[in-house]
N, C-alpha and C positions, 0 to 999 in steps of 0.2 A: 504494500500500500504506500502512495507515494503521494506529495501535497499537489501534483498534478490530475491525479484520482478523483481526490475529495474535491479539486475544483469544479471537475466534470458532473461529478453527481450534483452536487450543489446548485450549478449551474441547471442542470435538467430540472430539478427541482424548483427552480425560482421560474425559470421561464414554461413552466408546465407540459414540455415537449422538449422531445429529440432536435427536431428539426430548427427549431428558434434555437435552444443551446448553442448547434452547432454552428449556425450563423455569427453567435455574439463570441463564440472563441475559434472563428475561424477556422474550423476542422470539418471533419463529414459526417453525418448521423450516424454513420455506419461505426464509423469508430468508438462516436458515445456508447451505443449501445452496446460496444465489446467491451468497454471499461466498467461499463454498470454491473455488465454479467459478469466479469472478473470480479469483481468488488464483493456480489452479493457470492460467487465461489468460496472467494477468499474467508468471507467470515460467517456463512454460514446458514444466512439467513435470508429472508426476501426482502428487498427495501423499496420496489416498485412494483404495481399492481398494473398491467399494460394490456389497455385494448385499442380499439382499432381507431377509436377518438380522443382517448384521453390518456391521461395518466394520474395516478393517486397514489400517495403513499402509505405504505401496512405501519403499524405499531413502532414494529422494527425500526422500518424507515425516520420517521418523524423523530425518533431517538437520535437514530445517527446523523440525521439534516442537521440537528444543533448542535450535536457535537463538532464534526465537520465543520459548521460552519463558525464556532467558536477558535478554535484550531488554526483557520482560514482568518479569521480578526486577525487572531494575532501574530500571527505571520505579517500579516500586512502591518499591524503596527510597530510592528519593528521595525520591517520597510521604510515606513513612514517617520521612525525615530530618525536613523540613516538620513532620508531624503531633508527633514527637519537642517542635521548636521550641516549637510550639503548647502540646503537652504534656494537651490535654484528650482523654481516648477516644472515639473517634465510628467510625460506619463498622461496616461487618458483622464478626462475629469468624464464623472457621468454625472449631470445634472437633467433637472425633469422641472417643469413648471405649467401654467395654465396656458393653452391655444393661444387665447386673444395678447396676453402679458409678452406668451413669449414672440409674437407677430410685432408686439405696438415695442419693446424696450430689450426684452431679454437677447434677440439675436444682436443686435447693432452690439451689446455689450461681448456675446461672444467673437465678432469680426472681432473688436479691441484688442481682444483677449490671446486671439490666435495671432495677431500683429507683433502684438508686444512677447510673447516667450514663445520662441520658434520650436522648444522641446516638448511643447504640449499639445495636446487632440484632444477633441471635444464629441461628447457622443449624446444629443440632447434630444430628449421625449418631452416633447409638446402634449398634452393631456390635460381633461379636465377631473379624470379621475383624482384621487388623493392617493399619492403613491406611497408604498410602507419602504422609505428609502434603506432602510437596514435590511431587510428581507429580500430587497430587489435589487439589491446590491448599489444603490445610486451614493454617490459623493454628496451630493446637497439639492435642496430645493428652496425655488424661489415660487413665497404663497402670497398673495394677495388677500386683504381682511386678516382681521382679529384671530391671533392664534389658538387652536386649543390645547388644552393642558396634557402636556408629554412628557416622556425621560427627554426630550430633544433638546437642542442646543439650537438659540436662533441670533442672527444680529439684524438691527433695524435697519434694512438701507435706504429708505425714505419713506415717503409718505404722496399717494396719488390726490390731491385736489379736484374740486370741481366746479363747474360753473354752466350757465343756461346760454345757449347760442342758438342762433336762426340764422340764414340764408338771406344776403339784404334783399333780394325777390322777395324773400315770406316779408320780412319787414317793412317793404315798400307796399306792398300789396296789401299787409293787414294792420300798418303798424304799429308801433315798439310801446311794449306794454312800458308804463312808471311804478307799477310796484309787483310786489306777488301777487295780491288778489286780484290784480288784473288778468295772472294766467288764466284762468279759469274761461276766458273770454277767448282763449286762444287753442288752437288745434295744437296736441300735444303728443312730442313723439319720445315713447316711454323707453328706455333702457334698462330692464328688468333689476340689474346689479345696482341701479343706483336709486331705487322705487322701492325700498322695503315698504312692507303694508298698504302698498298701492299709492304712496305721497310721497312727496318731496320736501323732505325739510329742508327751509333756509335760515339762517342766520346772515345777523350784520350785525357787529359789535354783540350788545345784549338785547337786540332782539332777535326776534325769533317768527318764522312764520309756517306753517303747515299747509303745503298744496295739496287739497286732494282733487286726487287725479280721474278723469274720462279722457284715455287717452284713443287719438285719431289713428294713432300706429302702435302698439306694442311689439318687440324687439326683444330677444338676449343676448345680444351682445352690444358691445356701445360700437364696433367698426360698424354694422348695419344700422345703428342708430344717425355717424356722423353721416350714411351716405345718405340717408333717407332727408337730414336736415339740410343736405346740400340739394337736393330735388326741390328743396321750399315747401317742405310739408308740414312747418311748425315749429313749436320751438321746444327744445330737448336740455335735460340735465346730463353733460359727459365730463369724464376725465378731461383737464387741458392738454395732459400730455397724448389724447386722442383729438381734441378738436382744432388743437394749435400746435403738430410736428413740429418737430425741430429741420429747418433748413426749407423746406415746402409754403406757398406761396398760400395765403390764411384762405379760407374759401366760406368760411361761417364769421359772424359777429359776435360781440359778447354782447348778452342783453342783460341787465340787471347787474353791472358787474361789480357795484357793493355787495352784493348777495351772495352765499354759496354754501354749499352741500357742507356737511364735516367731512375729513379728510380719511384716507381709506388708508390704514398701515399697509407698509410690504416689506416683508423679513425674507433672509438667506436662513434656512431650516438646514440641520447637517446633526452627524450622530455625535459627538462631543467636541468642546472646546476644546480640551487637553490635549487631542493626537489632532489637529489640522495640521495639513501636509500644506507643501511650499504652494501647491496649485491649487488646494481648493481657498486656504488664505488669500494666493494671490486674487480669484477669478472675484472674491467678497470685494476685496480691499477695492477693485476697480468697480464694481457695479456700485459700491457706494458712494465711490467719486463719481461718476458717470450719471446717478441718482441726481445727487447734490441735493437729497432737501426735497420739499415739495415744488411741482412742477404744475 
């Protein structure tokens, strides 16, 4: 039994198939499956249950998965001691974050990223799922919204802002509301993430106002939201760093621009502080300069 073994099994096990394992460590099904059968020779017992869609693990198995994969830690953290020493980032970072986050900020941060340390590669799962980055073997994630409570280690890399824009067509044609209870008079194009309980709360200084909302358009994501508001079909609550790109010529207005949403935290999620390696520190330390702060 050798720590190339246990990667393999492990590997089969996290990605629930032969054929995905053998993609993520570049090898052939064919061989996984010799190493598994050697393995469960080796010691005796069954540690896959295989049919012809799936795979699941016996008793046995789910024993040896954390063993292995405790094993497989710390191997790595040692690595990781080493690379610490060395101090330069190299080596695959696997990070994972939300579709829309990683569209609108997370890749421009990865270009940086792969600019700046020529020893590094990047292997990134765009999803909205909530990924169990310990188990799936991921380096870090980057979650948008309030965190829930974990064993995980997170750092703040800024915070998403927001504000109400229309299309100056919507604004010519219907115009420009003067306060919040004026929305109400206006066709409204809803962005599900930023519409808890069907309203929009606004603040300015210490006040405070409550939209509720009949909206013309409902949306889940805010990129469908900004395109719909560039159509002139209303006027919508989005991130600024969705309605006003960076380097892109503005194509929406700000209305109401004393007024705005509360601000939506965004953390780098990772399995402890104590062993960050040179790359996954490095890839944080830039997304939070990159962040800079609310945008």
């Amino acid at each position: 039994m050798d720590l190339s073994s246990l990667q393999a099994f492990v590997k089969v096990v996290q990605t629930g198939s032969f054929t995905r394992a053998a993609d993520a460590l570049q090898t052939h099904k064919a061989r996984l499956s010799r190493v598994v059968s050697e393995l469960e020779r080796e010691l005796g017992v069954r540690l896959l249950e295989r049919s012809t869609r799936s795979l699941s693990l016996t008793e046995a198995g789910r024993e040896f998965f954390e063993r292995a994969h405790a094993i497989l830690g710390s191997v790595d953290e040692a690595r990781q001691a080493m690379q610490r020493i060395r101090g330069e980032p190299q080596g695959t970072l696997r990070l994972t974050c939300g579709v829309e986050f990683g569209l609108v900020a997370v890749g421009g941060w990865i270009a940086e990223y792969l600019a700046t340390y020529p020893q590094v590669q990047v292997e990134a799962d765009y999803t909205n799922r909530v990924v169990d980055i310990v188990h799936e073997g991921f380096d870090l994630a980057v979650r948008v919204g309030p965190l829930a409570d974990s064993s995980l280690a997170a750092r703040r890399l800024g915070a998403l802002d927001y504000g109400l824009y229309a299309s100056a067509a919507y604004l010519r044609r219907q115009g420009r509301p003067d306060s919040p209870a004026e929305l109400v008079q206006h066709a409204q194009v809803v962005y599900a993430g930023a519409a808890p309980q069907g309203q929009w709360m606004l603040t300015r200084g210490d006040d405070s106002h409550r939209v509720k909302l009949q909206p013309r358009l409902r949306v889940n994501t805010s990129l469908a939201a900004r395109e719909a508001l560039q159509r002139g079909l209303g006027i919508g609550l989005l991130p600024r760093r969705v309605a006003e790109p960076d380097g892109q010529r503005a194509l929406l207005q700000r209305v109401l621009p004393d007024w705005a949403a509360p601000e939506v935290p965004v953390h780098a999620v990772f399995a402890s502080a104590r062993y960050l390696t040179p790359k996954v520190r490095a890839f944080i330390d830039l997304a939070a300069q990159q962040f800079g702060g609310p945008v």
